[in-house]
Biopython code that builds the backbone (N, CA, C, O; Angstrom):
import numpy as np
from Bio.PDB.StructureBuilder import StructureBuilder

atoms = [
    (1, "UNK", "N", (0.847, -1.178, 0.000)),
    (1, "UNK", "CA", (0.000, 0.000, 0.000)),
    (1, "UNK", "C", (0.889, 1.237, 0.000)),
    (1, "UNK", "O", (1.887, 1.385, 0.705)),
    (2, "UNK", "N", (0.410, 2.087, -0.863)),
    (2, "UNK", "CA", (1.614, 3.358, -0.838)),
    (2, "UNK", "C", (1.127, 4.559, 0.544)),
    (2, "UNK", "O", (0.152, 4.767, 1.265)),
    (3, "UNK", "N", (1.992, 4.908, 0.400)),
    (3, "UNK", "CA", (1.725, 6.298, 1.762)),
    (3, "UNK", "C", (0.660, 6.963, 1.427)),
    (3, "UNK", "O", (-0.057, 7.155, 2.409)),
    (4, "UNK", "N", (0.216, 7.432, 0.377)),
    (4, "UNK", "CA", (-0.760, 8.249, -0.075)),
    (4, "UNK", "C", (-2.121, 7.800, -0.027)),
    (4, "UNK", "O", (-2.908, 8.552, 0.549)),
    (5, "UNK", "N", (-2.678, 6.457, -0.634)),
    (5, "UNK", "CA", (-3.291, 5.613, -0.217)),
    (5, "UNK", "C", (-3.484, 5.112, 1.373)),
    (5, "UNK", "O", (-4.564, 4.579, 1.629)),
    (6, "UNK", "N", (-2.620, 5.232, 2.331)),
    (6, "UNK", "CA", (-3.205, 5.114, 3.738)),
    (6, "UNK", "C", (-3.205, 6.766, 4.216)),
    (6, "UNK", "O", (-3.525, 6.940, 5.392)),
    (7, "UNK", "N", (-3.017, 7.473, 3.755)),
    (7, "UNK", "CA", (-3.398, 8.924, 4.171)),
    (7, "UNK", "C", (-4.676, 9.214, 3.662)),
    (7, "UNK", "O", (-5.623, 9.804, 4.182)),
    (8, "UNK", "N", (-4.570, 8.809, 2.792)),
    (8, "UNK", "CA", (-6.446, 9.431, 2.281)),
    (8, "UNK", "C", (-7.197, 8.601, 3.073)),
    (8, "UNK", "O", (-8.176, 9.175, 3.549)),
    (9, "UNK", "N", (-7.006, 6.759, 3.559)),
    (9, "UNK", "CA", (-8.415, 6.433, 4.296)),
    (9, "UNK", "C", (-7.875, 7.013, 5.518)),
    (9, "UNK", "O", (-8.894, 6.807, 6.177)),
    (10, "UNK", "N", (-7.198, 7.497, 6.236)),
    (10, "UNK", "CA", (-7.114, 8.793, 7.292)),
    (10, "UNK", "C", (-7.557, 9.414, 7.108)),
    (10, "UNK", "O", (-8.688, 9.337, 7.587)),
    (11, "UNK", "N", (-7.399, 10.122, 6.641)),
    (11, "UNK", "CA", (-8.519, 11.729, 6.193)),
    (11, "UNK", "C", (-9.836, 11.809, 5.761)),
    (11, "UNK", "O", (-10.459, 12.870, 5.807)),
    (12, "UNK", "N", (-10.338, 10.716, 5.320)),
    (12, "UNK", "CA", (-11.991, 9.855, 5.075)),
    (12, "UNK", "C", (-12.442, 9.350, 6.093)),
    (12, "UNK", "O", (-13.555, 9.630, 6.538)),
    (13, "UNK", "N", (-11.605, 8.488, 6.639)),
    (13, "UNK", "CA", (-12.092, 8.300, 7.900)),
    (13, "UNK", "C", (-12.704, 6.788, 7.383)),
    (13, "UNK", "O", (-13.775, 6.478, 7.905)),
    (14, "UNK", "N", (-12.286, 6.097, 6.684)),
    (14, "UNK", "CA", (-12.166, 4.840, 5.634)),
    (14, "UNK", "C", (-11.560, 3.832, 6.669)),
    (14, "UNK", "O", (-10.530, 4.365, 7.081)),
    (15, "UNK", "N", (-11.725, 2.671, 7.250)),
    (15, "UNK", "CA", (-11.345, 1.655, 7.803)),
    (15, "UNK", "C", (-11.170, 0.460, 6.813)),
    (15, "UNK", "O", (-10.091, -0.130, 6.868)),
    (16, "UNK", "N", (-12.068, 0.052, 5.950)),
    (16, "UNK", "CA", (-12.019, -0.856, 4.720)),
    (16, "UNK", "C", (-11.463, -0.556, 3.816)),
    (16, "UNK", "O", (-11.354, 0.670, 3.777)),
    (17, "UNK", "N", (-10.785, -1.297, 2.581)),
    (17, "UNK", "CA", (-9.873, -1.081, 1.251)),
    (17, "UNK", "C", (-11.076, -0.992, 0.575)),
    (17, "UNK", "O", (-12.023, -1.769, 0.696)),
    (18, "UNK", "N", (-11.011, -0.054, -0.116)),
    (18, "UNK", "CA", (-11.492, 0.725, -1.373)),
    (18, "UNK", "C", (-10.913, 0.757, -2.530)),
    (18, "UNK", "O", (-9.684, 0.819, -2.516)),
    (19, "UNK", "N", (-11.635, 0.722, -3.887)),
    (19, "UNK", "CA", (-10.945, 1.165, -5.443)),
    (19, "UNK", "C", (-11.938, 1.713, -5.876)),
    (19, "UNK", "O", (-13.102, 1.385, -5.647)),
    (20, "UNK", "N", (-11.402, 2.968, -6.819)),
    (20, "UNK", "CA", (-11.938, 3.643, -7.208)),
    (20, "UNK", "C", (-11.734, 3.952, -8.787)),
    (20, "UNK", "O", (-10.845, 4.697, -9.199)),
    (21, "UNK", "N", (-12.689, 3.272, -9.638)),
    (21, "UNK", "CA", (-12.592, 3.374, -10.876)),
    (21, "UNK", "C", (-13.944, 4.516, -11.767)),
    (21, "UNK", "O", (-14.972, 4.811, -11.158)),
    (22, "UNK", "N", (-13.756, 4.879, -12.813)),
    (22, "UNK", "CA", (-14.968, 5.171, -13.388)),
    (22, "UNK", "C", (-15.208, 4.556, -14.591)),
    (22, "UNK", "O", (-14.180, 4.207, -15.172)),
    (23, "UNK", "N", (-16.653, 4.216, -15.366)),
    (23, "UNK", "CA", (-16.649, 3.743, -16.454)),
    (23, "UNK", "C", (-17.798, 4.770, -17.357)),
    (23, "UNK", "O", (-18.381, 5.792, -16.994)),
    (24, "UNK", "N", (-17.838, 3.992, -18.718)),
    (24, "UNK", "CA", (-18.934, 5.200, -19.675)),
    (24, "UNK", "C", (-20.174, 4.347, -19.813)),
    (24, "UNK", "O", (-20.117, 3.146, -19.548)),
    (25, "UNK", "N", (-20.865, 4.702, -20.064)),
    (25, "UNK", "CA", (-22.243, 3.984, -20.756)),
    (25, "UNK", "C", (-22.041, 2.506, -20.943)),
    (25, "UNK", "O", (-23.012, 1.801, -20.670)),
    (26, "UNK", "N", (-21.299, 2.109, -21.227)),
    (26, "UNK", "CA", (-21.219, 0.429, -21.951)),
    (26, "UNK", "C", (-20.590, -0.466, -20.634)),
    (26, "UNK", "O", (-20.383, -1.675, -20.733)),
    (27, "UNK", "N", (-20.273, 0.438, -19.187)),
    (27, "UNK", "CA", (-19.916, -0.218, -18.369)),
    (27, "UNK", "C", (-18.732, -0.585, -18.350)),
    (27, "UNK", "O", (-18.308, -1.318, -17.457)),
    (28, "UNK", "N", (-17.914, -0.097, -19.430)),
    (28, "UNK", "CA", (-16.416, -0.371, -19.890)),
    (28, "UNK", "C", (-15.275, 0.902, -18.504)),
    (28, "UNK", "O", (-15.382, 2.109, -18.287)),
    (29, "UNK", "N", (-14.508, 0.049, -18.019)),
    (29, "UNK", "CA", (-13.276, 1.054, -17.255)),
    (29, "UNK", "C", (-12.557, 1.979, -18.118)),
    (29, "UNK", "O", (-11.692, 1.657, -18.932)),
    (30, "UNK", "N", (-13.160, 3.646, -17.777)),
    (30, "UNK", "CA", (-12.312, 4.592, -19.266)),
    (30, "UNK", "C", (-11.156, 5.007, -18.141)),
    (30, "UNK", "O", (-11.258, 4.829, -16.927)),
    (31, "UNK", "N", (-10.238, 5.494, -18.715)),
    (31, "UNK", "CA", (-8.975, 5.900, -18.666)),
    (31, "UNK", "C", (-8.925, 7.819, -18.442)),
    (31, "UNK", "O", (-9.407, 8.750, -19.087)),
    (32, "UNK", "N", (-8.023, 7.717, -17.106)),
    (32, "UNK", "CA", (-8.528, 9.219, -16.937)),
    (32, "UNK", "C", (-6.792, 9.819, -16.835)),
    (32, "UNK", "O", (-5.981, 9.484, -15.972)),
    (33, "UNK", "N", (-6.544, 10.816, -18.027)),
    (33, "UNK", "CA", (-5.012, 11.350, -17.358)),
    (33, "UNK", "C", (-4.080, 9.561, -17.446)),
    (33, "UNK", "O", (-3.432, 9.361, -16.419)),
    (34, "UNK", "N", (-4.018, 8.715, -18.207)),
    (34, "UNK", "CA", (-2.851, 7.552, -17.868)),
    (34, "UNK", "C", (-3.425, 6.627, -16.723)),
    (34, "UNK", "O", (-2.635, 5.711, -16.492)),
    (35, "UNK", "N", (-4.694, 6.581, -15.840)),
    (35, "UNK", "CA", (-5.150, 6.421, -14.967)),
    (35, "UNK", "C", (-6.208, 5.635, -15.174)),
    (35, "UNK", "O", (-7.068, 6.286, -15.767)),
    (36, "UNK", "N", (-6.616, 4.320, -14.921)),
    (36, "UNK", "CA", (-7.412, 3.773, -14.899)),
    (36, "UNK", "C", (-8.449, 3.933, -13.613)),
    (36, "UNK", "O", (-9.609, 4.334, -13.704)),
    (37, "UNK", "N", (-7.780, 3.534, -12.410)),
    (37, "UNK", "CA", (-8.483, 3.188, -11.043)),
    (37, "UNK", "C", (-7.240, 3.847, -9.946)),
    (37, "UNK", "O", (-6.090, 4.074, -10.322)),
    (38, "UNK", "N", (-7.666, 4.052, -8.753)),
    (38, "UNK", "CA", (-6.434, 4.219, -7.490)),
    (38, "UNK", "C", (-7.893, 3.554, -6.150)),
    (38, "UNK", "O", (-9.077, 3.617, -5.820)),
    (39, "UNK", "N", (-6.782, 3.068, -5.924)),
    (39, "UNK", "CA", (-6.768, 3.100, -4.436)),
    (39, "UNK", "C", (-5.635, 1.489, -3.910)),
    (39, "UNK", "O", (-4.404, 1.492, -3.896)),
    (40, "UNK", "N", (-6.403, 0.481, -3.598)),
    (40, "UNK", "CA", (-6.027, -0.371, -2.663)),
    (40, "UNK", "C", (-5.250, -1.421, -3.735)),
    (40, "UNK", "O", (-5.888, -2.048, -4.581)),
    (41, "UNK", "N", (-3.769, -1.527, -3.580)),
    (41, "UNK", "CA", (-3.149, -1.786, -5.134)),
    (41, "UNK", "C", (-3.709, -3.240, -5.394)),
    (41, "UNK", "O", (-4.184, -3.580, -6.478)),
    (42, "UNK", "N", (-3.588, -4.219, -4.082)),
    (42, "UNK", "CA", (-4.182, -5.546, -4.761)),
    (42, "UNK", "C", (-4.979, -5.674, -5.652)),
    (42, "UNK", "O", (-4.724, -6.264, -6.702)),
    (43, "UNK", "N", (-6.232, -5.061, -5.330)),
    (43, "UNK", "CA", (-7.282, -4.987, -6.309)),
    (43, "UNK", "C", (-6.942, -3.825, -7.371)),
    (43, "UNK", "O", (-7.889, -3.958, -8.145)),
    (44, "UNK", "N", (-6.431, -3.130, -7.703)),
    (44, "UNK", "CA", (-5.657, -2.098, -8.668)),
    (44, "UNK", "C", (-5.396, -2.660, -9.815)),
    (44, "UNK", "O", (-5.595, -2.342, -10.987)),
    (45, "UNK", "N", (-4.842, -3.688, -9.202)),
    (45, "UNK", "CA", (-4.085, -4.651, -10.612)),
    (45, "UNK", "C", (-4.757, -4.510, -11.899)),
    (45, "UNK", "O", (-4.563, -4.057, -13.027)),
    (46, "UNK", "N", (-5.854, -5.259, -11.027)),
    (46, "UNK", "CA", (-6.809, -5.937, -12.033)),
    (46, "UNK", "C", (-8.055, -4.799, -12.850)),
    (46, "UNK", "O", (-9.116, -5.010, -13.438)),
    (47, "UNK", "N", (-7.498, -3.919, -12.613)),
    (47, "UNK", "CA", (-8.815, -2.768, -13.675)),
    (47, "UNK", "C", (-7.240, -1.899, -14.233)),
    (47, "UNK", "O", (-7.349, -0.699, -14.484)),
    (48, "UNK", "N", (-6.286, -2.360, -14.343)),
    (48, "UNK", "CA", (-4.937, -1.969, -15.253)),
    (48, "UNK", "C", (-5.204, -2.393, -16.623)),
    (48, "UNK", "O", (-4.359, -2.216, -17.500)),
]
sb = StructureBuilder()
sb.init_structure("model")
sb.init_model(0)
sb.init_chain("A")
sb.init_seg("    ")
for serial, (resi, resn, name, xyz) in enumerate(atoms, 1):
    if name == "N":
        sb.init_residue(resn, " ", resi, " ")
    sb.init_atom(name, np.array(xyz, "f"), 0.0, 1.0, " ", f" {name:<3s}", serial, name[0])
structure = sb.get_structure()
């Protein structure tokens, strides 16, 4: 887990791992800035 990622569920106030992706109409994962998803890298992987 990177530093940045346990500072934000600090500052949320987040106890559980979270990911945070967005998708378009077709339900497809779009790409934001080089960026697919952030948060909790295990699950990260997998929307790469």
């Amino acid at each position: 887990m990177s530093k940045e990622y346990i500072e934000m569920k600090k500052e949320l106030g987040i106890e559980q791992e979270f990911l945070v992706y967005f998708e378009n109409e077709k339900r497809e994962i779009i790409e934001i800035n080089g960026i697919y998803c952030f948060g909790y890298d295990e699950i990260a992987i997998e929307c790469k």
